[in-house]
C-alpha positions in Angstrom: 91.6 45.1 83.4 90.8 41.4 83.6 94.3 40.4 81.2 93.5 36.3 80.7 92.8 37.5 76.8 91.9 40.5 74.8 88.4 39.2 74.2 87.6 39.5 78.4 89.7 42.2 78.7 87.4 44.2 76.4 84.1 42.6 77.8 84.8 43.7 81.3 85.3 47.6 82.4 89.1 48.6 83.2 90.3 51.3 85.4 90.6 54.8 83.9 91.4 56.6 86.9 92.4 55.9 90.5 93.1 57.5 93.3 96.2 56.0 95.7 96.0 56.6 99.2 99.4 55.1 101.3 98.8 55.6 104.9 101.7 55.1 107.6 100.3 52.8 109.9 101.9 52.1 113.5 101.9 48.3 114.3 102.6 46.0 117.2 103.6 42.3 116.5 102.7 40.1 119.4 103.5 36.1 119.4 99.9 35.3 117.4 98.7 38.5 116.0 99.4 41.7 114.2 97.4 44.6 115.4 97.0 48.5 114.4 98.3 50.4 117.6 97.6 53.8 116.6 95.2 55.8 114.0 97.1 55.2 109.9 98.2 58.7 109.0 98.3 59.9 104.9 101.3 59.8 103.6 100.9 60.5 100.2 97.5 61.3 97.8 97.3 61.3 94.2 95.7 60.7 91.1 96.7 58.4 88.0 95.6 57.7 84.8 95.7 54.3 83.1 95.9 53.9 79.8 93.1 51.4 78.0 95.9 48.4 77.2 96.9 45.1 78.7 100.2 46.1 79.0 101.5 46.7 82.6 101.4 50.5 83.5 104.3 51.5 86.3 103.6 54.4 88.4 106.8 55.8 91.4 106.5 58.1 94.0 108.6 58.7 96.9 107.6 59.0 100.4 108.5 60.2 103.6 107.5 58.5 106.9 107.2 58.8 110.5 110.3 58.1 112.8 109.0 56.5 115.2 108.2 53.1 113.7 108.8 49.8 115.9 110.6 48.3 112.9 113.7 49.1 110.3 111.3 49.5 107.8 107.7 51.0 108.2 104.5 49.3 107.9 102.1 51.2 104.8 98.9 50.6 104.1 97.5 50.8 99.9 94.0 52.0 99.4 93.4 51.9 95.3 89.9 54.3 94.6 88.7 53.7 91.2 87.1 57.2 89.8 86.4 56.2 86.2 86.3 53.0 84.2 87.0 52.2 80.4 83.5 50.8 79.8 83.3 47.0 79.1 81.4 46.0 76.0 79.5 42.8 78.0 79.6 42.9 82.0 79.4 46.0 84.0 82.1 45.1 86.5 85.6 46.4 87.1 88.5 44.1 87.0 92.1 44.4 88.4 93.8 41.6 87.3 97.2 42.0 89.2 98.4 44.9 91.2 102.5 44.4 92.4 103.8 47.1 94.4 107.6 47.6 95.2 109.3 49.6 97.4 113.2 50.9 98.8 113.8 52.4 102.0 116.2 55.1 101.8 117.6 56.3 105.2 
């Protein structure tokens, strides 16, 4: 939800439910540009619930990639899918304020 105060939090809509979509995606770095070489494949696919509060919500997940990335680490691609919203009491619009997303390679 939009988290300045409680007053816009409640005014706007806030994500109920989501669906997260991570996608290995092969890249190649050139001198001025960072291109997509090859179709993203799904990596993982799920569903979460958020609860209606201002407080940050943590969700984990492990998953496993290809081998054959150009890099030590590989390159993954977020798509975030809202499926349901808290309803705001004001404005129909959906607000995110801050999404962080960490991550550990594990060989």
């Amino acid at each position: 939800g939009y988290c300045k105060n409680e007053n816009l939090f409640l005014k706007n809509n806030r994500v109920k439910r989501a669906k997260i979509i991570l996608y290995d995606t092969p890249i190649s770095v050139g001198q001025n540009s960072t291109k997509i070489k090859d179709k993203p494949i799904i990596i993982y696919e799920n569903k979460i619930e958020l609860k209606d509060t201002m407080d940050e919500q943590k969700f984990s997940f492990i998953i496993n990639t290809r081998d054959d990335n150009l890099f030590s680490s590989p390159f993954i691609m977020i798509q975030l899918i809202i499926l349901d919203v808290y309803p705001g009491t004001q404005y129909d619009n959906t607000a995110i304020s801050e999404i962080k997303v960490y991550g550990e390679y594990v060989d």
